[in-house]
C-alpha positions in Angstrom: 163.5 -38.9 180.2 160.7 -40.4 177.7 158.8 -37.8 175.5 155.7 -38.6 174.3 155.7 -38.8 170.3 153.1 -36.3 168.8 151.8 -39.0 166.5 150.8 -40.9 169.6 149.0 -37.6 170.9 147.1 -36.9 167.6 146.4 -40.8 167.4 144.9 -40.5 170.8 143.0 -37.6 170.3 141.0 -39.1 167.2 140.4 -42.1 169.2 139.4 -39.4 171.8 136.7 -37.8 169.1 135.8 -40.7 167.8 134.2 -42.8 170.6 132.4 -39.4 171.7 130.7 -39.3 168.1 129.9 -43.2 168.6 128.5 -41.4 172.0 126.8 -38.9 170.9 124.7 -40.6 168.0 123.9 -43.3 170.3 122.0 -40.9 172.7 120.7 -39.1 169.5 119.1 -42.3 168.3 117.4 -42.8 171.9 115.9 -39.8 171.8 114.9 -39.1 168.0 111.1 -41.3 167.1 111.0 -42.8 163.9 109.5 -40.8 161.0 106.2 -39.7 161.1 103.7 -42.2 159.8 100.9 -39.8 160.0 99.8 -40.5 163.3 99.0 -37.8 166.0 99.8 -38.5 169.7 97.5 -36.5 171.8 97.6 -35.7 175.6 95.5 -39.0 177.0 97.8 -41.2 175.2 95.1 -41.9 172.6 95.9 -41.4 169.0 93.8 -38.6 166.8 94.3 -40.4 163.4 95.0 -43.9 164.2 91.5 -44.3 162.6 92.0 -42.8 159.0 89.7 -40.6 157.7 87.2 -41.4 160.9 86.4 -45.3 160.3 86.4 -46.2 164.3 86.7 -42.8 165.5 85.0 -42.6 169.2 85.3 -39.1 169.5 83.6 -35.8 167.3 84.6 -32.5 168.0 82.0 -29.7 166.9 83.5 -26.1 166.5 80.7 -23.4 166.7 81.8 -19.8 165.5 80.0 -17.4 168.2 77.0 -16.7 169.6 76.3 -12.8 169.5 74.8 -13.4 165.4 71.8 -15.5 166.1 70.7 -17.7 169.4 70.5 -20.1 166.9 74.2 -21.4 167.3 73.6 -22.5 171.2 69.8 -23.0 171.5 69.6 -24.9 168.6 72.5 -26.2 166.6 74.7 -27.4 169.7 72.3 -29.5 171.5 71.1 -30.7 168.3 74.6 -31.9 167.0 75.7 -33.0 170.3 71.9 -35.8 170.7 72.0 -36.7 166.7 76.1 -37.1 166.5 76.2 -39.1 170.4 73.5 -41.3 169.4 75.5 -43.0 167.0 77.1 -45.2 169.3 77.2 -45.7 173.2 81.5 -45.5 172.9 81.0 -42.0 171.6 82.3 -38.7 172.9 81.1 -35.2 171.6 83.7 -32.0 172.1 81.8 -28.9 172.2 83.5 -25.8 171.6 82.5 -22.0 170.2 84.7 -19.4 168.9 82.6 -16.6 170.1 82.8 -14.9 167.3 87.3 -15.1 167.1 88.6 -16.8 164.1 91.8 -17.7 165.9 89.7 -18.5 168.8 88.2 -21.4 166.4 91.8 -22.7 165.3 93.4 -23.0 168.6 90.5 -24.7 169.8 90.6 -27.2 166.4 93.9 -28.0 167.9 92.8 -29.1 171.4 90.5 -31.3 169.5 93.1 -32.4 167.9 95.5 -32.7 170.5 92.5 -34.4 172.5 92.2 -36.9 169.8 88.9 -36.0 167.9 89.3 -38.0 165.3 86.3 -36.4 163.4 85.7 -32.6 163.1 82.3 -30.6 162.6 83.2 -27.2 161.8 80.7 -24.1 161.4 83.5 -21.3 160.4 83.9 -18.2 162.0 85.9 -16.9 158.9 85.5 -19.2 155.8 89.1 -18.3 155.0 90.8 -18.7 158.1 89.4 -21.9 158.7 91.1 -23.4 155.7 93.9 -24.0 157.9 91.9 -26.3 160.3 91.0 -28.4 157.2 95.2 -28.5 156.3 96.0 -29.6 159.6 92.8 -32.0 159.9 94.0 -34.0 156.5 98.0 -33.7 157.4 96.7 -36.3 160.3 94.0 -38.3 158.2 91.0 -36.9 160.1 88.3 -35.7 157.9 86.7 -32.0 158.6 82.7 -31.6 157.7 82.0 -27.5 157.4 78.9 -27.0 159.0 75.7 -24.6 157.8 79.4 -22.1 156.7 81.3 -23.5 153.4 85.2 -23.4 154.5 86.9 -22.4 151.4 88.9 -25.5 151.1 90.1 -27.9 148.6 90.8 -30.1 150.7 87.2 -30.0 152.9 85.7 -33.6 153.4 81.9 -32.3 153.5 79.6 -29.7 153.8 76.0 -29.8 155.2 74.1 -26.9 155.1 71.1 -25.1 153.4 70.7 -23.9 150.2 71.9 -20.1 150.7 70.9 -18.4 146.9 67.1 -20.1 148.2 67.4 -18.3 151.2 68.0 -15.1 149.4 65.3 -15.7 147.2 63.0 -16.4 149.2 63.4 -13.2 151.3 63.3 -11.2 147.5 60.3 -13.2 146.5 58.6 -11.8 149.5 59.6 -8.4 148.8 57.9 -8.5 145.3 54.9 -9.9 146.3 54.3 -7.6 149.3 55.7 -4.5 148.4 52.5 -2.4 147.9 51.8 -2.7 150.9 54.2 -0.4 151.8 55.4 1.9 149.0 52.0 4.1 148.7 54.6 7.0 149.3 57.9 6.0 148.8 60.0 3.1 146.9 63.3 3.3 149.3 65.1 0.3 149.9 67.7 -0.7 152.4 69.5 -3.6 152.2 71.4 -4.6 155.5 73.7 -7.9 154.2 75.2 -10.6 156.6 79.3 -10.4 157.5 81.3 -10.4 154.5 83.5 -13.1 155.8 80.7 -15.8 155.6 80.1 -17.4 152.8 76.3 -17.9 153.6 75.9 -14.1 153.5 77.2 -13.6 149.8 74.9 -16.3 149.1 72.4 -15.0 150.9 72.6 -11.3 149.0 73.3 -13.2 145.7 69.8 -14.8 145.9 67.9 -11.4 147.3 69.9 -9.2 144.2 68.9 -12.2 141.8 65.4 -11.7 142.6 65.0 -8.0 142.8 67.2 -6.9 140.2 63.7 -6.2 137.6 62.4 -3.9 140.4 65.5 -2.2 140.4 66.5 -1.8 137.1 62.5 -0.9 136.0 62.6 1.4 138.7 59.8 0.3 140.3 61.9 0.0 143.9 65.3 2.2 144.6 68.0 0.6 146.2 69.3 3.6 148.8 71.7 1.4 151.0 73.5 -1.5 150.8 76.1 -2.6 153.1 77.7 -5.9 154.4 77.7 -5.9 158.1 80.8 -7.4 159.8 79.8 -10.3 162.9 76.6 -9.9 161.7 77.0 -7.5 165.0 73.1 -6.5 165.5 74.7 -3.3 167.0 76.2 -2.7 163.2 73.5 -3.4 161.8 71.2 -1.0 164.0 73.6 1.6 163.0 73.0 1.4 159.6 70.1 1.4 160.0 69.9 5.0 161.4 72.8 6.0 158.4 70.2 4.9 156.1 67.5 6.7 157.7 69.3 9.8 157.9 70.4 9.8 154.3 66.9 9.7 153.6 65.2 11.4 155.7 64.0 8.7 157.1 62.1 7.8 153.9 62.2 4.1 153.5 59.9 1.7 152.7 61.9 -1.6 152.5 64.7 -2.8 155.1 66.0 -6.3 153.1 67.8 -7.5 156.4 69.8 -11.1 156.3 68.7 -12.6 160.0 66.3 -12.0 163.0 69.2 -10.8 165.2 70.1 -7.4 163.0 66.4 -7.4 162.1 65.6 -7.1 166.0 68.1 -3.7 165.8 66.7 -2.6 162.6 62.8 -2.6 164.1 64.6 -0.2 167.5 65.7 2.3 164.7 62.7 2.1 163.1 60.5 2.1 166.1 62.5 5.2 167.8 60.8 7.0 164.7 57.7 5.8 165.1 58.2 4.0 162.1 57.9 0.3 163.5 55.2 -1.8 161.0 55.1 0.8 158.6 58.4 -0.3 156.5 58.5 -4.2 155.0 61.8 -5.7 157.5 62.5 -9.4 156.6 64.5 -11.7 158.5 66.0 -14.8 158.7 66.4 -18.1 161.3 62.5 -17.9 163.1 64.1 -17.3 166.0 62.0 -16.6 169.0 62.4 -12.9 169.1 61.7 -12.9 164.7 58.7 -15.0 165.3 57.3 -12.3 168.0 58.3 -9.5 165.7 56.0 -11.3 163.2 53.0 -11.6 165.7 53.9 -7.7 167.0 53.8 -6.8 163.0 56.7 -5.1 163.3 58.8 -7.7 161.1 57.4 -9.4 158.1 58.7 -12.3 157.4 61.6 -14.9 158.3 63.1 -17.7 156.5 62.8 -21.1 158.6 66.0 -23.8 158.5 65.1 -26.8 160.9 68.3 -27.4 162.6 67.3 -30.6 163.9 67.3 -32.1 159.9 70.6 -29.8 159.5 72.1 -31.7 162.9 70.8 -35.2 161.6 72.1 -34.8 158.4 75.5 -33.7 159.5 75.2 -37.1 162.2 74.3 -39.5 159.0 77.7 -38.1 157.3 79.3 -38.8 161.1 77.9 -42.1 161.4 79.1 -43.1 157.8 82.3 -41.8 158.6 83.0 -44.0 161.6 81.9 -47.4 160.3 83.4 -46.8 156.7 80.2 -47.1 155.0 79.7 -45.5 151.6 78.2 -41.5 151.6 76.8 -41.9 148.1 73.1 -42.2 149.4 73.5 -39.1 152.0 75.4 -37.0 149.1 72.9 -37.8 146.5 75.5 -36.2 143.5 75.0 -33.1 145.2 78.1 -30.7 145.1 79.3 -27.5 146.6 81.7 -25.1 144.7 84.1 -23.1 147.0 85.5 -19.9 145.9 88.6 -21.7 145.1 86.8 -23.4 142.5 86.7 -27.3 144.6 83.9 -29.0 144.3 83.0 -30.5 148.0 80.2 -33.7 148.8 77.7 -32.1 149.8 74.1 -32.0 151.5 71.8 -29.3 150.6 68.8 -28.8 151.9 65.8 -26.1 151.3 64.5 -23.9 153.6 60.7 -22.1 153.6 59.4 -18.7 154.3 57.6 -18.1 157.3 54.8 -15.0 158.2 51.8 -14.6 159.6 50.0 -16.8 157.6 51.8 -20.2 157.7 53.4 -19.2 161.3 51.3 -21.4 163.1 51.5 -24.3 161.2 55.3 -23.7 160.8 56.6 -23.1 163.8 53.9 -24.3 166.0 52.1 -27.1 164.7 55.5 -29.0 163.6 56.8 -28.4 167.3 60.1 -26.3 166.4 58.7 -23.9 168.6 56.2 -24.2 171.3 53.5 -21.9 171.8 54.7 -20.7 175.5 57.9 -19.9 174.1 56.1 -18.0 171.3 53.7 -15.5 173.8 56.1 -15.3 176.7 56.6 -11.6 177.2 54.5 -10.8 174.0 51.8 -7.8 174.8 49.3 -6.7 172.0 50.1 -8.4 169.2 48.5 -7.9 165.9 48.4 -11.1 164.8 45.6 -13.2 166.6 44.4 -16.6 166.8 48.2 -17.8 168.3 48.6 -15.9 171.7 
């Protein structure tokens, strides 16, 4: 009888593991891609960043961040973006999506852009701090990110195209100033009802207002009695600080600083439930429909007017110079944005104007942001004549 010799039998067996390594890295190989070049594969087959940092791109995606602030957002801004950015080219494709008003809402949907191959992305943050992680991701795959009317506080942020916020601010303290006799024959109560704290625009905003009225309140000549950020610029927030406010004082106020329309609309219900509507100085911000009315009804004073059609085209121009790889110089014009982070980001600024009842018309009417149907639909008695 043979045996079999156990150096044969361990022989065999590394033999054995041997060839099933060989095996085994030859199915690894067929399975493993190459290293990442920085290119994205998305869904259609189409690549996001095969055009690096958009020169070619045929396809924008435009991230909105709610809709219950301001109708601004999807009566103005999105049909605006989608005409001025798809009217760069015939081979173009415009994503629309909006957040409504959820921060991680906003980043998954920055990933379906992604993954859909938007090779371009216009982003108006929900939070300026979650967003930042859009902007990572964006650059990780060479697409550039332009922040939209919202700084995204980002180093690494492309562009930002929006309106000069501290003017805004300003502007709505300017009016204060110049009005405020009007209203303070027996009382010098003021309120100030703030955007949401995490948008930049609104500490902008509040930075340019405070700038402004800081000699009234420091002389004395006005009391600040309330001040409070409101979160989601949520109008139903802001109405009920209004009636805090109210009840703290007895209802004796005189001045209601309020950062848009929307939570100005709210402000003017608490105001009006105590029969208190036209009698205290409410200022806005946006001219939308309903902050124009309040205007004509007397019940709001004033409103701060951004065109977002020269917002949208200016955004488009930065699109448009994107995609054919043209220099940005002449759009940027050496302007510059700081973030909180301290980055300094491209940037186009532009200035907005105060709107009441004495430059309303010519405004809002006579430039044909608004038409004059839209303005009386629905509007009984108002105090302002000559429009409706």
């Amino acid at each position: 009888m043979k045996l079999f010799s156990p150096k044969r039998k361990t022989l065999s067996a590394l033999l054995g593991f041997a060839l099933i390594a060989v095996l085994l890295a030859a199915c690894g190989n067929s399975a493993t891609p190459p290293a990442s070049t920085g290119n994205s594969s998305n869904g259609n087959g189409s690549t996001g960043s095969a055009n690096a940092n958009g020169k070619g791109c045929t396809k924008v995606g435009v991230l909105l961040p709610e809709t219950a602030s301001s109708p601004r957002w999807e009566t103005y801004d999105k049909p605006a973006l989608q005409k001025d950015i798809q009217a760069i080219n015939s081979n173009l494709t415009v994503d629309l999506y909006n957040a409504q008003g959820d921060p991680n809402t906003q980043r998954n949907q920055a990933d379906q852009a992604l993954t859909k191959g938007d090779c371009i992305l216009v982003v108006a943050p929900k939070d300026a701090d979650a967003a930042a992680a859009i902007v990572t991701k964006a650059k990780g795959m060479g697409i550039p990110v332009v922040s939209y009317d919202r700084l995204i506080n980002s180093k690494d942020l492309n562009y930002y195209v929006s309106y000069d916020g501290v003017a805004v601010g300003k502007l709505q303290g300017q009016y204060v100033i110049d009005h405020y006799k009007d209203y303070t024959k027996n009382g010098k109560n003021v309120v100030m009802i703030n955007g949401s704290s995490d948008d930049n625009n609104a500490h902008l905003f509040y930075q340019g207002a405070s700038e402004t009225l800081k000699p009234l309140f420091d002389n004395g000549t006005l009391k600040k009695v309330y001040d409070q950020y409101t979160p989601g610029w949520d109008p139903a927030t802001a109405r009920n600080e209004m009636d805090q406010a109210m009840t703290a004082n007895q209802n004796n106020i005189q001045i209601a600083y309020v950062a848009n329309d929307t939570m100005a609309n709210s402000v003017i219900s608490a105001l009006r439930a105590k029969q208190l509507n036209g009698k205290v100085l409410v200022t806005g911000q946006d001219a939308t429909v309903t902050g124009i009315q309040n205007i004509l009804l007397g019940d709001q004073a004033m409103t701060v007017f951004k065109s977002y059609s020269n917002e949208a085209q200016a955004t488009a121009d930065l699109v448009k110079a994107l995609i054919n790889g043209s220099d940005t110089s002449g759009i940027i014009k050496g302007q510059t944005t700081k973030t909180p982070g301290g980055a300094d980001i491209p940037s186009v600024i532009l200035q907005p104007a105060a709107v009441d009842k004495a430059n309303l018309k010519q405004q809002i009417i006579d430039s044909g942001y608004m038409t004059k149907d839209q303005v009386c639909s629905g509007l009984k008695n108002p105090v302002v004549t000559g429009i409706c």
